[in-house]
C-alpha positions, -999 to 999 in steps of 0.1 A, spaced: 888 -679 724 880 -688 758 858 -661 777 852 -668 815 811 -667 812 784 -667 784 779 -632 789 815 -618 785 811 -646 752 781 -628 737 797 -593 742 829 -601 727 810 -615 697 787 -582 696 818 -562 695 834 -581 666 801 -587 649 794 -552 647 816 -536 622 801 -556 595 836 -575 586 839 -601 604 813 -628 613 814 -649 644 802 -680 656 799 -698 689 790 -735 705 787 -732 737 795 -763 756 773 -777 787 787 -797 813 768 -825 824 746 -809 849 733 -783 824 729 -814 802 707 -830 825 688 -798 831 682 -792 795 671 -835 791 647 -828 819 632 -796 802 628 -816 773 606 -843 785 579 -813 791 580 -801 753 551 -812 731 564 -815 698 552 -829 664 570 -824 632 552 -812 607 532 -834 584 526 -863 609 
């Protein structure tokens, strides 16, 4: 299904989720300058898996 923004997305899904029956999923998909964005929000996370 292809919904013209993430928010019309997540309300469609609400709406279907919400009788219990039926469960969806989504992936959204980022073009590249989201990617980018998202790479250089990245760099500032601190992260250390647990045991090391």
């Amino acid at each position: 299904m292809r919904k013209p923004d993430d928010a019309s997305a997540v309300g469609a899904s609400l709406a279907v989720s919400s009788s219990g029956k039926v469960g969806v999923r989504m992936t959204p998909l980022l073009d590249p300058t989201a990617l980018d964005a998202a790479a250089e929000m990245a760099r500032a996370v601190t992260y250390r898996a647990p045991g090391n």
